[in-house]
C-alpha positions as CSV (number, residue, x, y, z in Angstrom):
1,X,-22.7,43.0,13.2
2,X,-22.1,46.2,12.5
3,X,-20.1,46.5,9.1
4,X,-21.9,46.8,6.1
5,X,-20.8,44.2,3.4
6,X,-21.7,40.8,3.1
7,X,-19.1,38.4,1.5
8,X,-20.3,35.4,-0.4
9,X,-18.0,32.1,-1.0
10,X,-19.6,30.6,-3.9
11,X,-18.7,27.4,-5.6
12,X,-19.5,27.3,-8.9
13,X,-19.2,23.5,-9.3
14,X,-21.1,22.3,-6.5
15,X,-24.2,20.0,-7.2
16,X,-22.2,19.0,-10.4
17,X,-23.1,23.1,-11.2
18,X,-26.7,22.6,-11.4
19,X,-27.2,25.6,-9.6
20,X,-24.9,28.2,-11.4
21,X,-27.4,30.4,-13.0
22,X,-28.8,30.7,-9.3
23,X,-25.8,32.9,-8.2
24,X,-27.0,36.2,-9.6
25,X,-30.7,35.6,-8.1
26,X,-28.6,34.3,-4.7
27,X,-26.6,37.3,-4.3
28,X,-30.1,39.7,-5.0
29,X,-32.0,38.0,-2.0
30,X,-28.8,38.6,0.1
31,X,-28.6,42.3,-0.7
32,X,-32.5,42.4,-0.1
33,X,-31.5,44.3,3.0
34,X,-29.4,47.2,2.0
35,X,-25.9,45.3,2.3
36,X,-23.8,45.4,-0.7
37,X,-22.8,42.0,-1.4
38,X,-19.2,41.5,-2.5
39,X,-18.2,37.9,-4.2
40,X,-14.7,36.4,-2.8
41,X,-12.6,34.9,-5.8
42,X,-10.7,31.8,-5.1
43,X,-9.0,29.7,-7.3
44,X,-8.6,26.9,-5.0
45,X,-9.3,25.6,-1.5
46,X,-6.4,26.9,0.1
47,X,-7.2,30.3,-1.4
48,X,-11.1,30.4,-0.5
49,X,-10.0,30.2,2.8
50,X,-7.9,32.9,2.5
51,X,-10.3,35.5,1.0
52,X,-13.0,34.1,3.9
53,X,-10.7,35.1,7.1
54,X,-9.7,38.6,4.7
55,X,-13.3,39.1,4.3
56,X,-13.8,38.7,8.2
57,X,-10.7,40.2,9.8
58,X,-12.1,43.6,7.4
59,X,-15.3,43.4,9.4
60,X,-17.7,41.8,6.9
61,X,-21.5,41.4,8.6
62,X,-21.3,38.0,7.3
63,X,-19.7,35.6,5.4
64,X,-22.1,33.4,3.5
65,X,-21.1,30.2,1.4
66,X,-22.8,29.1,-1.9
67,X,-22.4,25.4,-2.1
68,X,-22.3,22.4,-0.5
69,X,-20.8,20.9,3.1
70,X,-17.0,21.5,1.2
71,X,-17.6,24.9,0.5
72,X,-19.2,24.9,4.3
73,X,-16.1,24.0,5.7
74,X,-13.7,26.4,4.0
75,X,-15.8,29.2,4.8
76,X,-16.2,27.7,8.3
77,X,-12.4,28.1,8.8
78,X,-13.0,32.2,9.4
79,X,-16.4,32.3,10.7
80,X,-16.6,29.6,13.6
81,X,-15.6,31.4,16.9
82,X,-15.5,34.9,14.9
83,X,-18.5,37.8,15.9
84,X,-19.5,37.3,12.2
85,X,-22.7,35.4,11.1
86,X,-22.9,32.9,9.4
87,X,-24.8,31.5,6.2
88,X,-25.3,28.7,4.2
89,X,-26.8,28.4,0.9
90,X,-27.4,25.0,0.0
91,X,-26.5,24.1,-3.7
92,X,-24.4,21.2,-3.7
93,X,-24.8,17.0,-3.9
94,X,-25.2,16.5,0.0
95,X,-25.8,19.6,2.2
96,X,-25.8,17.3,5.2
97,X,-24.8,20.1,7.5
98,X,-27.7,22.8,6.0
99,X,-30.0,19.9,6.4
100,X,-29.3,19.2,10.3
101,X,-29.5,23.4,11.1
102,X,-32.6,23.8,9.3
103,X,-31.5,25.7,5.9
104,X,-34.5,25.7,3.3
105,X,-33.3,23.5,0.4
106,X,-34.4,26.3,-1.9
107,X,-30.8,28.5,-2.2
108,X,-33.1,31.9,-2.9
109,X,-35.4,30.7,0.0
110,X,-31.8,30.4,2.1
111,X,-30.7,34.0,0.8
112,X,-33.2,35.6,1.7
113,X,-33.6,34.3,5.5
114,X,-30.0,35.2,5.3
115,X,-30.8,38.6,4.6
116,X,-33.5,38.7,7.0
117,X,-31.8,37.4,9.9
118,X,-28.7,40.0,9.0
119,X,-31.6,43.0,9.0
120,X,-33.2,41.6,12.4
121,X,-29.7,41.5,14.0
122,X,-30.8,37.9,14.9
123,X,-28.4,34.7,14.9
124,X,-28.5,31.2,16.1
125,X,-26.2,29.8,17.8
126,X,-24.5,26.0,16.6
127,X,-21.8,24.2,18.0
128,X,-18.4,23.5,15.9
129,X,-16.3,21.2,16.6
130,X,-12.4,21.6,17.1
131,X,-10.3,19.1,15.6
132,X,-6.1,19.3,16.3
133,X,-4.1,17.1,14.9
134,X,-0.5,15.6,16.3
135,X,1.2,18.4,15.1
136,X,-0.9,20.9,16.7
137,X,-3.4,21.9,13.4
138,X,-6.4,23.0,14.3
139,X,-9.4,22.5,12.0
140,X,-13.0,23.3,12.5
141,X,-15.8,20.9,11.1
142,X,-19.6,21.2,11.5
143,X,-21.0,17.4,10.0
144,X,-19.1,14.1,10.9
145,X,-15.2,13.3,11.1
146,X,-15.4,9.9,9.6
147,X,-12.7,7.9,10.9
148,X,-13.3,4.1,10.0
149,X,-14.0,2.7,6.3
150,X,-15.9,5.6,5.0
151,X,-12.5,7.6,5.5
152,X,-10.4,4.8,3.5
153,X,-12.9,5.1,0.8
154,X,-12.6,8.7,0.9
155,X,-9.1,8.3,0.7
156,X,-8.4,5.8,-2.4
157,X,-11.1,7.6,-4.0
158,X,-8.9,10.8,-3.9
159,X,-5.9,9.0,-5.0
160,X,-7.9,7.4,-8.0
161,X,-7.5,9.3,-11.4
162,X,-9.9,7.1,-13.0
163,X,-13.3,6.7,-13.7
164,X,-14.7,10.5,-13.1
165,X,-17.5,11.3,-11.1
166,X,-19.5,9.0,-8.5
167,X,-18.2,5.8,-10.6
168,X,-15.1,7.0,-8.8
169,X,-16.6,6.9,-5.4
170,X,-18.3,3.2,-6.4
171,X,-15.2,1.4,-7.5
172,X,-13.4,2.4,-4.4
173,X,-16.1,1.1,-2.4
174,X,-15.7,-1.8,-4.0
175,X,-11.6,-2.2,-4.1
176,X,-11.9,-1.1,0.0
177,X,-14.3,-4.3,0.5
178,X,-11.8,-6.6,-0.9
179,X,-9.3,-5.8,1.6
180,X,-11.8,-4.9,4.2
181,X,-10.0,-5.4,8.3
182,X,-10.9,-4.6,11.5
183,X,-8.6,-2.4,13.2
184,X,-7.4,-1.5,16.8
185,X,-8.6,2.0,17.9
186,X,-7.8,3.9,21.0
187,X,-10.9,6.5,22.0
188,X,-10.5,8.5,24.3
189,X,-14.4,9.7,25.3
190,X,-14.3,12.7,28.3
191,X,-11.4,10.8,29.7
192,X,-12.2,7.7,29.6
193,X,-10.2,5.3,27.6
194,X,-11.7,2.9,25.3
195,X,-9.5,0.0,23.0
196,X,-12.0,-1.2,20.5
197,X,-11.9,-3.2,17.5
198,X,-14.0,-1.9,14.5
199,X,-14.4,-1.2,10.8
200,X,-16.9,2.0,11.5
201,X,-15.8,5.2,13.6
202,X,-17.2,8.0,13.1
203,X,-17.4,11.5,15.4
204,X,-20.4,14.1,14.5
205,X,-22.0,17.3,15.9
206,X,-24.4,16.5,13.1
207,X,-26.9,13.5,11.9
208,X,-25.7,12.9,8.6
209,X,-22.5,12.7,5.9
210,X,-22.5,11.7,2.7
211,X,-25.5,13.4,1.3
212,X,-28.0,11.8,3.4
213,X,-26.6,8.9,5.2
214,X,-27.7,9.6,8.5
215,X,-25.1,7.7,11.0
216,X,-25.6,9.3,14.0
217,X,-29.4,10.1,13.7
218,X,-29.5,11.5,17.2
219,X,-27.2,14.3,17.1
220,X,-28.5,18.1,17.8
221,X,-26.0,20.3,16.6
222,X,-26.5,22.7,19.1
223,X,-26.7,20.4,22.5
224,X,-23.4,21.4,23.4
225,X,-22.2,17.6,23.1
226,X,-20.3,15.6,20.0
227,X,-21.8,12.0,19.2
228,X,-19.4,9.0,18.4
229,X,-20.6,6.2,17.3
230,X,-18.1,2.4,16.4
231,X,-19.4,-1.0,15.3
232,X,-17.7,-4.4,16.2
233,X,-16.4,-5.7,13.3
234,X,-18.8,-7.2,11.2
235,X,-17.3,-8.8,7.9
236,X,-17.9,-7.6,4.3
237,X,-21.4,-9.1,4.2
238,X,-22.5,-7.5,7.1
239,X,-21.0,-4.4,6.3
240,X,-23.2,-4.3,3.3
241,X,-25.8,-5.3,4.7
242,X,-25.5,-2.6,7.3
243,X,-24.7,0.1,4.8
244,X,-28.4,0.5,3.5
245,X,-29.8,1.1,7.1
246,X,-27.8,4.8,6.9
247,X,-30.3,5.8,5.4
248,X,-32.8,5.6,8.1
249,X,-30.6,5.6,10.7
250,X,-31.8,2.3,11.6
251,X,-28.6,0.6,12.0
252,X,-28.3,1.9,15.1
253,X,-30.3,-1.0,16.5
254,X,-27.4,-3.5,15.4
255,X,-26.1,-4.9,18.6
256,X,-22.8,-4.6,17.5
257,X,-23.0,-0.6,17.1
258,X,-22.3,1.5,20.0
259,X,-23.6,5.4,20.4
260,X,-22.0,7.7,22.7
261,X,-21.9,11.5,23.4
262,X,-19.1,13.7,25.3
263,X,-17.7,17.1,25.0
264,X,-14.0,16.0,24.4
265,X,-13.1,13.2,22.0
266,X,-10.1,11.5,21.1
267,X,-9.4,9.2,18.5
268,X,-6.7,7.0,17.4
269,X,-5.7,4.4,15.0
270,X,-3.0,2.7,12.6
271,X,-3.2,3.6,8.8
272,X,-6.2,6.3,8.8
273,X,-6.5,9.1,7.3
274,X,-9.8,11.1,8.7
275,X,-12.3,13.0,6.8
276,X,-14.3,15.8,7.9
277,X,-17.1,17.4,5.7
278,X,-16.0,14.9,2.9
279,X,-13.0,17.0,3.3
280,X,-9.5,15.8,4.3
281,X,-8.4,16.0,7.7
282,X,-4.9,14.5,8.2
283,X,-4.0,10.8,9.8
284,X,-5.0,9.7,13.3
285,X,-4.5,10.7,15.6
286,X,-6.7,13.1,16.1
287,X,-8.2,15.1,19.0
288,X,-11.6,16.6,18.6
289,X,-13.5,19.1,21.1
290,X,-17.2,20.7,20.9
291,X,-17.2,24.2,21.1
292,X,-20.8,24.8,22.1
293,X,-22.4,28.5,20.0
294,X,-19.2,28.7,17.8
295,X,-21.7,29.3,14.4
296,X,-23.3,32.5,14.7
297,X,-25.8,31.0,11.8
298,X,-28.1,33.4,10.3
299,X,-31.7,31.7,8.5
């Protein structure tokens, strides 16, 4: 870490913008420590991700992103597996992954461990994980791929131009209920091959997705390891039923549910489009690897 700029991916929406008169206070506690702080303009995803890999391939000290686990993951694009540190400023609806590394809720609080941390020369090291798709994409995420009904929520909910807001999110919860089926994956878990049947799949290097719902509640994000976790089909009612134990991540002690952990992971299935960071991935299938100390995190 030797350059001397920090560059800051900020999302002015995130947390339904509840945090945008933070930004000016945010970027003083990052320049707390004598680097000038230089905000990347983006007018889209595609272009966010753009201006993070310029920032980094011109040496910035680190590349920091203002938001929430979206604005995580396009950042995360340049920074996993880069010599550049890494930090998170929580300001949007679910911050699942600041939450499982240990970033203060407060985003001036987060700054200015950022800066800190940048002054010390100090970093600590969190896993990434990998994901390629069929074609040969490569994607990094650092939360949960969600691969099972989740993921076709996700999905109409992106297609769906009406209502606006989380109404948007409830109605296609709703619509994915009423056509709710068990389907036929193929996982492939450190090369062992499993065919199971199930309506929840989901892959992590972190405890929680969705703002909060914790469905692997075991994972450590820096054990070197990727948990997967399915559930035996279990009807609408049960899937309802099973939906407020997230939460807690009590539902874990459902029989039907099955934890694992490997390194390499492998999944597959007809018709599923999976998410990654509440962000899309592309269809299954899709092969996912844990690349242990790829976040050079700075808090």
């Amino acid at each position: 870490m030797t350059s001397d700029f920090i560059a800051v991916l900020a999302n002015p929406h995130a947390g339904r913008g509840r945090h945008r008169g933070l930004l000016p206070g945010v970027v003083r506690a990052l320049g707390a420590a004598g680097h000038p702080v230089r905000l990347l303009e983006a007018g889209s995803g595609t272009a966010a991700e753009q201006a993070c890999h310029r920032a980094v391939a011109e040496g910035a000290a680190a590349l920091v992103a203002v938001g929430g686990d979206g604005t995580v993951h396009r950042a995360l694009q340049a920074a996993a597996g880069a010599p550049v540190g890494f930090g998170v400023v929580a300001a949007g609806t679910g911050n699942d992954f600041a939450s499982a590394v240990g970033v203060p809720g407060d985003p001036i609080a987060a700054a200015t461990g950022i800066s800190a941390a940048l002054a010390a020369g100090r970093d600590h090291r969190v896993d990434a994980a990998l994901a390629v798709d069929a074609a040969g994409r490569e994607r990094w995420f650092c939360a949960v791929l969600a691969a099972g009904f989740d993921a076709l929520v996700n999905e109409r909910a992106n297609r769906m131009a009406w209502p606006r807001g989380p109404r948007r999110y409830d109605l296609a919860i709703v619509l994915e209920l009423a056509r709710l089926r068990a389907r036929t994956y193929t996982l492939e878990i450190d090369g062992e091959v499993l065919t199971v049947t199930a309506e929840i799949v989901a892959v992590g290097n972190a405890a929680s997705y969705g703002g909060g719902m914790r469905i692997l509640p075991d994972a450590d994000p820096a054990d070197g390891l990727l948990d997967v976790i399915y559930a035996r089909p279990l009807g609408r009612g049960g899937l309802t039923r099973l939906k407020p134990r997230l939460r807690h991540g009590t539902h874990v002690t459902d029989a039907r549910v099955t934890v694992l952990r490997a390194r390499h992971v492998r999944v597959a299935a007809e018709g599923i489009i999976g998410y990654a960071d509440g962000e899309r991935l592309g269809p299954l299938p899709l092969d996912l690897k844990c690349v242990p100390g790829a976040i050079r995190l700075l808090r």
